[in-house]
N, C-alpha and C positions, 0 to 999 in steps of 0.2 A: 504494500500500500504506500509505503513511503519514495517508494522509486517511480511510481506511477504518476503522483503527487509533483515530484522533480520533474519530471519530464511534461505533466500538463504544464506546472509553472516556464519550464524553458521555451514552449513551444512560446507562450501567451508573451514571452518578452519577445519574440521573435517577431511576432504582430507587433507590438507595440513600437518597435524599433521598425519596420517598414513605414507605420502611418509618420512618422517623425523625417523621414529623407526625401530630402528636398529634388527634381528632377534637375539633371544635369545638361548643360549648355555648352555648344560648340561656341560659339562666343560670351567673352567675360559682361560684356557689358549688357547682355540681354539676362546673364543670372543675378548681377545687381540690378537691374532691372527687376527683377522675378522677386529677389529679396523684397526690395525696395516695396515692391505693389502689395504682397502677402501681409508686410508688419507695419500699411497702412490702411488696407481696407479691414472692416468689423465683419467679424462673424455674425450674422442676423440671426442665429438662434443661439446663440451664447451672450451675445450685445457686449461682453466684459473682455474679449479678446479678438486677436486678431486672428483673418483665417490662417494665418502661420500657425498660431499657437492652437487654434484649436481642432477637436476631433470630430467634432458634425460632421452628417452626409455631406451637407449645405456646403460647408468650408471647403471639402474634399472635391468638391463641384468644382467651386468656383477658382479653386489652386492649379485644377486640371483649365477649367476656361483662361483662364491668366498665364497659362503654360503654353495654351493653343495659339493664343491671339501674339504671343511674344513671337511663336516659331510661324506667326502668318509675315510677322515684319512691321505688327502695330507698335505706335510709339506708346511710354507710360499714359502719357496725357487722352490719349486714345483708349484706350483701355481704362482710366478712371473716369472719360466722360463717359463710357457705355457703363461703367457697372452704376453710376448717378444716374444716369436717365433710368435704366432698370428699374433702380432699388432706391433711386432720392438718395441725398447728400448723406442722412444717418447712415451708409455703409461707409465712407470714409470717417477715418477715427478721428482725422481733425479738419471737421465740416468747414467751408465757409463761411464766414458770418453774413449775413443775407436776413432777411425780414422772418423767415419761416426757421432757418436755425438761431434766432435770437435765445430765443426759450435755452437751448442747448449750452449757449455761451453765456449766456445772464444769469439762468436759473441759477444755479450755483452761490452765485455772488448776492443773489435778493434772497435767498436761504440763511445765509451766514448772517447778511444785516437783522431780519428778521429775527432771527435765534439772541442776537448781541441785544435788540431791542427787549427781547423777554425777559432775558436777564438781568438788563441795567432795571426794569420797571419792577420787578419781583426782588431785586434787591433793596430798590428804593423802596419797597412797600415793609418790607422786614422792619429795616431800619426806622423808620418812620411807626410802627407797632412796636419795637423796642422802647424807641424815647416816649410814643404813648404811653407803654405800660409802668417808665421808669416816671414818669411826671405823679400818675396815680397812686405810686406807691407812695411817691414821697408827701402829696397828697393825702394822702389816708394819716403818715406821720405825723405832719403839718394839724392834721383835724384832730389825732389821741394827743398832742402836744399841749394844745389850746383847749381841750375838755379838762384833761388836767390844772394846767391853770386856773379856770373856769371854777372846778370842783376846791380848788385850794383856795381860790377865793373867796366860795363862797362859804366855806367854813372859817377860815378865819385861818389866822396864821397858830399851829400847836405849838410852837415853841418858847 
């Protein structure tokens, strides 16, 4: 059982190591090219990586399309405006700035102000119920202080 075990295990690296190798080019500058398009465009079912990096059917598609359109003789710029017309600007990992990818490039930064505003307002709100509750206390002091008084007064002085 345990040799069986090693041998599934070596096969399943053996898979894992084919989906990982990159197709290779008679010329250098169409495999930096190839690099280049892979660990810019997004994987559209993983959204978090590139199709370099990932292992979707989708990716595995679109590395073989990007493989093809190199060995037709298309330029990068060719090849990333087909896969945008496609799939819209969200399949490059760093869109355009443009009216429609605003959300994309803004969201982020009106998140963070957002968040900074919650917190300066909920701090200020502590604080502000701190010095409330510190005024009351001293308050209530101020009111046993002067009943005292009050009470010694009206008795007279005992000594």
């Amino acid at each position: 059982m345990k040799y069986l075990s090693i041998i599934f295990l070596l096969v399943l690296s053996g898979i894992a190591y084919a989906a990982g190798v990159s197709p290779q080019f008679a010329n250098p500058e169409q495999q930096e090219a190839y690099e280049t398009l892979t660990s810019e465009l997004r994987c559209l079912v993983c959204q978090n990586q590139t199709i370099a990096d990932s292992n979707a059917e989708l990716a595995a598609d679109l590395r073989r399309q990007v493989y093809e359109m190199l060995q037709q003789g298309k330029s990068k710029q060719d090849i990333a405006q087909f896969m945008t017309d496609r799939y819209g600007d969200f399949v490059l990992y760093n869109p355009p700035f443009k009216l429609k990818t605003g959300v994309l490039w803004l969201g982020p930064v009106a998140f963070l102000l957002i968040g900074l505003v919650v917190v300066f307002l909920f701090v200020q709100r502590k604080k502000a119920e701190s010095t409330l509750h510190a005024h009351a206390e001293h308050g209530n002091e101020n009111a046993e202080k002067l009943a005292k008084i009050r009470s010694l007064l009206e008795k007279g002085d005992p000594s």
